[in-house]
Backbone as CSV, one residue per row, in Angstrom:
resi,resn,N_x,N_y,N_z,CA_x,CA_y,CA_z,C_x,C_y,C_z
1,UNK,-4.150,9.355,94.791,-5.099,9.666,95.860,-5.891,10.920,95.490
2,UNK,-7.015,10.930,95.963,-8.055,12.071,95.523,-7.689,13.031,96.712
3,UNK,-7.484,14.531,96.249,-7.596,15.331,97.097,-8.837,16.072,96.864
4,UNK,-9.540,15.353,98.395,-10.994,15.781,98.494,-11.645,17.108,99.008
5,UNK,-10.291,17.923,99.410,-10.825,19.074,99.621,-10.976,19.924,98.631
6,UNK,-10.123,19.410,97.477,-10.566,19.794,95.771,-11.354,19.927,95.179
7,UNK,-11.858,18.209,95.459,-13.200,17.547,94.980,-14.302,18.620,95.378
8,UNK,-14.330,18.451,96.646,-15.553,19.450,96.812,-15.710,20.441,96.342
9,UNK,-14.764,21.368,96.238,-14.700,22.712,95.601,-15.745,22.344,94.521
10,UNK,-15.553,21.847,93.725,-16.077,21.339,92.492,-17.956,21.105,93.028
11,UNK,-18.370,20.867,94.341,-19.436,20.905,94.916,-19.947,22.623,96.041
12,UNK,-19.040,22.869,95.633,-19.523,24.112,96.442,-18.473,24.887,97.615
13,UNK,-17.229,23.811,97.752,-16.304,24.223,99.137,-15.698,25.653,98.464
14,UNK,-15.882,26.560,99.172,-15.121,27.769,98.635,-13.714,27.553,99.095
15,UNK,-12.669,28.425,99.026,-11.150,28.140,98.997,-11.297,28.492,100.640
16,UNK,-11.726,29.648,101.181,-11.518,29.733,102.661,-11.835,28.667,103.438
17,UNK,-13.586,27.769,103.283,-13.720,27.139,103.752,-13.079,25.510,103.462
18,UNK,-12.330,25.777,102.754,-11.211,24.161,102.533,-10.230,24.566,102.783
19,UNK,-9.320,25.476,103.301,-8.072,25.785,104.078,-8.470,25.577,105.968
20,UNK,-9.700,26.294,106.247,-10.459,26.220,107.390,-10.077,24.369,107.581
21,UNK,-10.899,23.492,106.297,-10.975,22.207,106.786,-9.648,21.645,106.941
22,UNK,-8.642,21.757,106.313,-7.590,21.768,105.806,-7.042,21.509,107.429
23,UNK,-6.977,22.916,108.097,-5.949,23.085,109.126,-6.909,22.380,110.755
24,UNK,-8.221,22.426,110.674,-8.309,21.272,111.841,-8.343,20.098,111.243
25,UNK,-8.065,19.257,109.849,-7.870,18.284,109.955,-6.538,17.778,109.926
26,UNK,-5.088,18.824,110.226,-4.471,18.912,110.767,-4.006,18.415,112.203
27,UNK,-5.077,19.679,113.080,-5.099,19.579,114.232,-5.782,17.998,114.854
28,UNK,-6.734,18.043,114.184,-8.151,16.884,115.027,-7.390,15.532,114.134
29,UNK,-6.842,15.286,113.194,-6.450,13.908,112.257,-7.817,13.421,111.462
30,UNK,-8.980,14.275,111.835,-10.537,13.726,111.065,-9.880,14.242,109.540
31,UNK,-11.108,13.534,109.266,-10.924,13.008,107.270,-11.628,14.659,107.086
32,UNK,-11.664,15.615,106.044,-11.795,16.347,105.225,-13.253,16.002,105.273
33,UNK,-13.933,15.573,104.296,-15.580,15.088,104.549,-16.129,15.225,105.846
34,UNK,-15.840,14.827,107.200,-15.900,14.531,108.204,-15.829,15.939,108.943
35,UNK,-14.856,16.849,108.816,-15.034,18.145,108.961,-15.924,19.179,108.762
36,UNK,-16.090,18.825,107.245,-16.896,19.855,106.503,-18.058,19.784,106.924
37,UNK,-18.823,18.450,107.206,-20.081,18.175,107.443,-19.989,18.926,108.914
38,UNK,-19.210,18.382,109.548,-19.312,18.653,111.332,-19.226,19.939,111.571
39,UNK,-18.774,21.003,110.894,-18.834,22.681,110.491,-19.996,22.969,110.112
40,UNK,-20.590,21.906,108.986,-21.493,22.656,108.697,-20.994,23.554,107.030
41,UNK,-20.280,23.208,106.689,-19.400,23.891,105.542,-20.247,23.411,104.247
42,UNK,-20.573,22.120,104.226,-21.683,22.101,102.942,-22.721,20.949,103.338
43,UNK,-23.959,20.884,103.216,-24.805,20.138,103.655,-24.304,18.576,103.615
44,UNK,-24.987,17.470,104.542,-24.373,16.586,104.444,-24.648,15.776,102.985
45,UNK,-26.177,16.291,102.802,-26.251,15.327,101.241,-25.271,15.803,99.997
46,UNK,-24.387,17.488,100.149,-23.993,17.483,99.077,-22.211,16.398,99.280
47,UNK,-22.090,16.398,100.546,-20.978,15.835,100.588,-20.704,14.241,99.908
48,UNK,-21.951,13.451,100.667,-22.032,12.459,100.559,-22.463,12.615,98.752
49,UNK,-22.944,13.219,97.864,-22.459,12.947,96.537,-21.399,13.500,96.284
50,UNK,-20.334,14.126,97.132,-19.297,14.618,96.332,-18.323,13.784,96.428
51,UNK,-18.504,12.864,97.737,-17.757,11.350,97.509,-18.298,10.283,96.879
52,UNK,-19.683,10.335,96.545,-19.784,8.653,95.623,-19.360,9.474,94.062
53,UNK,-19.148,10.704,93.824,-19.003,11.033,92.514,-16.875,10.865,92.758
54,UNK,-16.479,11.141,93.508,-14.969,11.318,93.893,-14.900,9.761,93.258
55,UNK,-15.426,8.561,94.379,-14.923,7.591,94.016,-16.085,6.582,93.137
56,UNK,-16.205,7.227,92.387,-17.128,6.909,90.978,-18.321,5.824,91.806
57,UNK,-18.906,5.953,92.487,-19.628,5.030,93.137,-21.267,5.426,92.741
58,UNK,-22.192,5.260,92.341,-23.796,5.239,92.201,-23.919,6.473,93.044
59,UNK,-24.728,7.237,93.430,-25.666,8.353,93.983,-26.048,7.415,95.096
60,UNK,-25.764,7.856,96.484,-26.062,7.237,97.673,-27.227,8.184,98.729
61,UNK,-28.480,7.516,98.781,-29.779,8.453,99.761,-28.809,8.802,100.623
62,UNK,-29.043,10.031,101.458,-28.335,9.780,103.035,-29.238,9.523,103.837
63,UNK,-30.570,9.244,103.724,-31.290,8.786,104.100,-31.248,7.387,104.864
64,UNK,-29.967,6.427,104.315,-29.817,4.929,104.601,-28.115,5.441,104.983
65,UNK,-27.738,6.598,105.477,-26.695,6.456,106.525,-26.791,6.522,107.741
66,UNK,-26.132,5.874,108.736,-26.312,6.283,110.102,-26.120,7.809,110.115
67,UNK,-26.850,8.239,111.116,-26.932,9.207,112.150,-25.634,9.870,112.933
């Protein structure tokens, strides 16, 4: 399993702000990605490539995600 609060690091998550995500996704049960964005911790487009690069998937617009 990918630990994606890793992954990101590798995109920009500093260590405070992935312990931060870490412990409300604890509290709340939301996914890591799902946090970070909803904080505000790294923009949503860098997230969304830090998961199609996590799970080797093409470069995804976020342009063609829901809202």
């Amino acid at each position: 399993m990918i630990e994606l609060a890793e992954h990101l690091s590798a995109f920009g998550l500093t260590p405070e702000a992935a312990a931060r995500a870490r412990r409300v996704a604890e509290e709340t049960g939301e996914s890591i990605p799902t946090i970070v964005s909803r904080l505000g911790l790294l923009p949503d487009e860098v997230v969304v490539d830090a998961l199609c690069a996590a799970y080797r998937m093409p470069p995804c617009d976020v342009a063609y995600l829901p809202a």
